[in-house]
N, C-alpha and C positions, 0 to 999 in steps of 0.2 A: 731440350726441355723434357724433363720424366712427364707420365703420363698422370696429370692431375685426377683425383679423386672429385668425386661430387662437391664434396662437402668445402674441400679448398676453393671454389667456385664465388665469385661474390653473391649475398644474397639476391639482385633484382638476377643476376644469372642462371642460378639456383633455382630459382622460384621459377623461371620461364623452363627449362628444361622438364620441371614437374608439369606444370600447366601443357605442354606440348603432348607428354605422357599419357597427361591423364585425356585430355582428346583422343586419342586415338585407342583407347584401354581397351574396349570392347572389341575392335578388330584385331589386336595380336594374340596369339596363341600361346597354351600352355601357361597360363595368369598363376603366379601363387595363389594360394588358398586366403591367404589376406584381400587382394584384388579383386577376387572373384566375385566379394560380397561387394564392391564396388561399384563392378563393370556397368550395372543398369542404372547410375545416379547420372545424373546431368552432368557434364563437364565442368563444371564450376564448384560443383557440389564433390567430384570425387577429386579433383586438386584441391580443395579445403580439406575435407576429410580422411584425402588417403595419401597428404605430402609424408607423412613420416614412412611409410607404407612402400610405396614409389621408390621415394627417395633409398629404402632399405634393399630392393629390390636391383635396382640399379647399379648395386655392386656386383652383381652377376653379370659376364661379359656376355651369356647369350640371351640373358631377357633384352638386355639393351641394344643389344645387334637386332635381337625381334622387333623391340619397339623401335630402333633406328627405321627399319623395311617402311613401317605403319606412318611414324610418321613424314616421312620425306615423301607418301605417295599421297599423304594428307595436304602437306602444303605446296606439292606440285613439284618438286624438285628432285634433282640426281643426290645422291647418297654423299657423292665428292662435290656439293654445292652448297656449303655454307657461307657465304655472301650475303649481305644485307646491308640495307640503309642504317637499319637499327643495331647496333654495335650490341645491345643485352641479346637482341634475337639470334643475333649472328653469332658470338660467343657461345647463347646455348643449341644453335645446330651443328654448329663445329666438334663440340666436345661430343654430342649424339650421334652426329653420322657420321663422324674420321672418316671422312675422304683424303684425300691427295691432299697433303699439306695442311693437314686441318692443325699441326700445332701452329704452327704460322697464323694462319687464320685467327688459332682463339689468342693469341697472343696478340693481336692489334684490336681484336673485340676489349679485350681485357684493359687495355690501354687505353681505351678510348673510354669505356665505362669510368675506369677513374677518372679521369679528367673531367669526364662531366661532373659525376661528384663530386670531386674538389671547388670546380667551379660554383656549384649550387652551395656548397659550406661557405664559401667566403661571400656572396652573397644574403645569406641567412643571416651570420653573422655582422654584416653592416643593417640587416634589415633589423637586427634586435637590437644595436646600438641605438637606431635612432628610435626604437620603440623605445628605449629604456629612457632615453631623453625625454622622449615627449610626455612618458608617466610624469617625468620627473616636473618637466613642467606645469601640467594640466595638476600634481598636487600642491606645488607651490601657488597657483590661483588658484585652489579652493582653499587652501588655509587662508591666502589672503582676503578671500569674498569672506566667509567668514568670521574673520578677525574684525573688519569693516562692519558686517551685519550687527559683529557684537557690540562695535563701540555706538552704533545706529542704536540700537536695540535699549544701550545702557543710557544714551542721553535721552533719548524720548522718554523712558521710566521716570526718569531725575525731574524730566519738564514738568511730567504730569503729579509727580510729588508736590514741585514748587507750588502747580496752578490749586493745587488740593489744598496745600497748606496755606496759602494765600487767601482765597476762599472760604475757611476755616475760620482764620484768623479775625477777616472782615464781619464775616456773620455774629462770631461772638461778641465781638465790638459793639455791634451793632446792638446786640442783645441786652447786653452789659449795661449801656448808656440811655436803652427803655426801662428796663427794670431800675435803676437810678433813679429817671423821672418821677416812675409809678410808687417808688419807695418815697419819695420825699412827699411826693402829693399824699399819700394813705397817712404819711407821720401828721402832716399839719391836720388833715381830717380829723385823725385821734384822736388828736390834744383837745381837740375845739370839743369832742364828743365824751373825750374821757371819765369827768366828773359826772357828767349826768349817767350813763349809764354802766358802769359798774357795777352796781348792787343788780340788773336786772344781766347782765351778761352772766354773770355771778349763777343765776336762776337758771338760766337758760343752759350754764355748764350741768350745773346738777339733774337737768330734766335728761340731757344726751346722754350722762355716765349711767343715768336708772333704763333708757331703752337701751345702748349699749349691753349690758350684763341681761338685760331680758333677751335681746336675739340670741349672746352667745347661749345661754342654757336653750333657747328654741335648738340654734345650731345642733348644738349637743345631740339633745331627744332626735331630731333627725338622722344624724348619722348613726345613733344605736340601733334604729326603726331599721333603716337600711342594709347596716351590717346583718341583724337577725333575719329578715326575710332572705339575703342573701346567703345564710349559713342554709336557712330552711329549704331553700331550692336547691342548693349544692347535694343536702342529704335526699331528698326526694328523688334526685336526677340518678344519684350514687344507686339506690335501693333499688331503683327504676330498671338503671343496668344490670344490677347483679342479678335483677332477678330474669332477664332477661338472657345471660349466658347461661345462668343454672337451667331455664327452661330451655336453650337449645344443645348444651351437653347430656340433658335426662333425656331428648327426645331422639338423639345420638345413640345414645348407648340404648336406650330402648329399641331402635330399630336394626340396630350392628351395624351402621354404616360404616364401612372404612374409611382412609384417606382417600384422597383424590391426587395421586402424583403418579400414576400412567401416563406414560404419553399415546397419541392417537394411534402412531406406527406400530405400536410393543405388538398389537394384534398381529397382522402381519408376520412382522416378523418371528413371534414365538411360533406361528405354523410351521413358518421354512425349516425353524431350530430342530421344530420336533417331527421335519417329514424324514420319512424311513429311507437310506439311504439308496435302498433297490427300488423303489415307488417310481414309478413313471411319472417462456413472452419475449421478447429480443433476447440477444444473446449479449451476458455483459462483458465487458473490459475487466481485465485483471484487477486497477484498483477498485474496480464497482463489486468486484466479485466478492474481494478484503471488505468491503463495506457491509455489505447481504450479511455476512457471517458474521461480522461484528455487531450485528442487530442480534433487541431481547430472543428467545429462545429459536435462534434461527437453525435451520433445517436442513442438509446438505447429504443428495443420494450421488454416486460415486456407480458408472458403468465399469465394473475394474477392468477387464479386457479389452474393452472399447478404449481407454484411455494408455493399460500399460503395453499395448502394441502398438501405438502412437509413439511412445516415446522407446521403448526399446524391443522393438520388433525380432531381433537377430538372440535374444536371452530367451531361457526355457521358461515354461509357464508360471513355475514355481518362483522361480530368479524373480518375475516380473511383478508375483504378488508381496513379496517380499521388498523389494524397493519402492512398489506405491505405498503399499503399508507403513512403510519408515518413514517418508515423504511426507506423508498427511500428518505425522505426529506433531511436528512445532508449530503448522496452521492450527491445527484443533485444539493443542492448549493455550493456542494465542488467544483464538475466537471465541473458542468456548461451544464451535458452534455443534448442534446435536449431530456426528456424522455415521454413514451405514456406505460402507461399500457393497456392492452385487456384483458377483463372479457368476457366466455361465458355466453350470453345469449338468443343463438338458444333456447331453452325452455320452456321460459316466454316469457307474453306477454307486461308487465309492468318494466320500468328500476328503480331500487334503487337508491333515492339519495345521493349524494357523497360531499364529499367535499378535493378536491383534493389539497394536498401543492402546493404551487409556484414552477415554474418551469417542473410541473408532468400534464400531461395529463390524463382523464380516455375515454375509449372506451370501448361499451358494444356492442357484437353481434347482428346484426338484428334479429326478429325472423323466425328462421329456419336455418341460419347461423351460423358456427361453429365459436370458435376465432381465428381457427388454419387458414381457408379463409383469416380472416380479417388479421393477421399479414403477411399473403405470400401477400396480396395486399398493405400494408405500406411497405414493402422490393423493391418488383416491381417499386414501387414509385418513389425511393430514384435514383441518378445517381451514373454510375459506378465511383470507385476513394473514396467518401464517408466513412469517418470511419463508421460502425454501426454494433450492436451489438442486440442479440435476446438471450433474457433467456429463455429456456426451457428445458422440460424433453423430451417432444413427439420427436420419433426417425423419424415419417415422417417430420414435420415441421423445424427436423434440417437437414436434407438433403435436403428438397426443398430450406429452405434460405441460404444454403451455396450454391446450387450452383447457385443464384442470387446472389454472391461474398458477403453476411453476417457473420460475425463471431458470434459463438455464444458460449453460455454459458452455465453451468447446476443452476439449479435452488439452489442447496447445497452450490456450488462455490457466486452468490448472496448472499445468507443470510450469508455467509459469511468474505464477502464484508463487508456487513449491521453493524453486529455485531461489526466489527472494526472501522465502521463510527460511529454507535451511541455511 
């Protein structure tokens, strides 16, 4: 048997040899420059994040003779002792510490891993057959419950037709054979009554047609009465208004008032713009955060270094203002909502230039001022009522802006935000 590469390895084989690796990462010596940035993550964290790393490393016959030493004194064992109950474990110390006969070795590991997987495939397999049965069945009884509901559904409609029309039927009946009666009894009345009173029905027609034409011309004179005062209130209301905006544009421009579309923060912030560059409430859930900023003129302060060394610690400072920047650009034209990021630059004497998306503010610390100052003094700013929102990790800056009524956020909860916007 030639000596198998990594990669020829079955995956769960693969994946243990990493995991073995990356245990033991910190104790072997001479780590590539890849690894090195590893070595202080949890063991679970540097086999997530550093198998392709590892795994690349591992073609080297003396990292992996190093990491062979690390791990065989990690798991208790001689270097020519790859043995195990577990045929993936045993597989990948075999192929790791080549002892005496380890092709042998990973060749019955190997062996026996298939087998297991095969066996687990033809089990899967009969297990989806009979799911696929039981779909099948469970939808042929609801089209049947259905079909039944329907034909339920259509004969009770039909009953209640019948009993409606039934119903219907009788009342009119009913109606029909009174007014019959009452016709025949008023005709015989008539007749008996007819000759005599004629001539005075006659009178009594022409007395209703003369009040008749007298109401409708009342009618009339009413409604003209009506319309007019209502024309005359409409003008009086009109003249009332206009003269009421003329008197508050004269007294506009007589005073020079301007517009009112500053916002509260511009203060603040036009200070930081124009300092001289040598000059010395619960924390919400992501989708609560999307909600905050989807409200009317909601408000959103941004710790930038507090948040981009959160997420990418291992990038230069510039690299990291550069990708929050980009970041916040499809929330803020989602939301719309007003946002300012703060860079500290108590430090420096010089400000990096930026170039900020639409909609996104940048703020750099004066020098000697911290950003955690400058964001308690954009909260200050703002009136109470104000949606506004502050992302940060710092445990002081979130207890001072909450309790200047800020809601705030953790820096993880944002980029997580982020990730679902871009």
């Amino acid at each position: 048997m030639s000596t198998p590469v990594l990669a020829d390895l079955p995956g769960p084989v693969r994946d243990r040899v990493v995991a073995h690796v990356a245990g033991s990462l910190p104790e072997i010596p001479d780590l590539p420059a890849p690894l090195r940035r590893m070595a202080d993550f949890a063991p679970a964290r540097r086999a997530r994040l550093g198998a392709g790393a590892i795994a690349d490393a591992l073609a080297d016959d003396g990292f992996r003779e190093r990491a062979a030493v690390q791990v065989a004194a990690q798991v208790g064992r001689r270097r020519d002792d790859a043995a195990g109950d577990d045929p993936v474990d045993a597989g990948a110390l075999a192929w790791l510490l080549r002892g005496e006969e380890w092709t042998t070795a990973l060749e019955r590991a190997l062996a026996a891993v298939a087998a297991r997987e095969g066996g687990g495939r033809r089990d899967d397999e009969r297990l989806q057959r009979l799911q696929e049965r039981l779909d099948q069945a469970e939808a042929t009884l609801r089209d049947t419950r259905a079909r039944h509901k329907a034909q339920v559904e259509e004969l009770k409609s039909e009953n209640a037709n019948l009993r409606r029309k039934l119903g219907e039927t009788r009342t009119a009946e009913r109606r029909v054979r009174e007014e019959a009666e009452r016709a025949v009894a008023e005709a015989d009345a008539l007749r008996g009554r007819a000759a005599a009173t004629e001539e005075q029905l006659q009178r009594e027609v022409r007395s209703l047609r003369a009040q008749v034409a007298q109401y409708a011309e009342l009618s009339a004179a009413d409604r003209r009465t009506a319309r007019t005062e209502r024309d005359e209130a409409t003008t009086r209301s009109r003249v009332l208004l206009e003269t009421i905006v003329e008197a508050s544009l004269g007294l506009r421009r007589e005073l020079g008032l301007p517009a009112g579309s500053a916002a509260p923060g511009e203060r603040v912030e036009a200070a930081l713009a124009t300092e001289p560059s040598g000059a010395p409430t619960a924390a919400l859930t992501a989708t609560l955060l999307e909600q905050q900023l989807g409200m009317p003129r909601a408000r959103l302060v941004v710790d930038g270094y507090n948040v981009s060394k959160t997420a990418w610690p291992s990038s230069p400072l510039d690299a990291q203002r550069i990708r929050l920047l980009s970041a916040l650009a499809p929330l803020v034209a989602r939301t719309g909502a007003e946002t300012t990021v703060v860079f500290d630059a108590a430090e420096v004497s010089t400000r990096p230039p930026v170039n900020p998306p639409r909609g996104v503010k940048v703020v750099f610390s004066p020098f000697g001022v911290i950003a955690d100052d400058v964001i308690r003094d954009l909260v200050a700013a703002e009136p109470a009522g104000r949606v506004l929102v502050v992302v940060s990790d710092d445990r002081e800056i979130v207890e001072d802006v909450r309790r200047d009524g800020a809601r705030t956020a953790s820096g993880a909860v944002l980029l997580d935000l982020l990730s679902r916007a871009g």
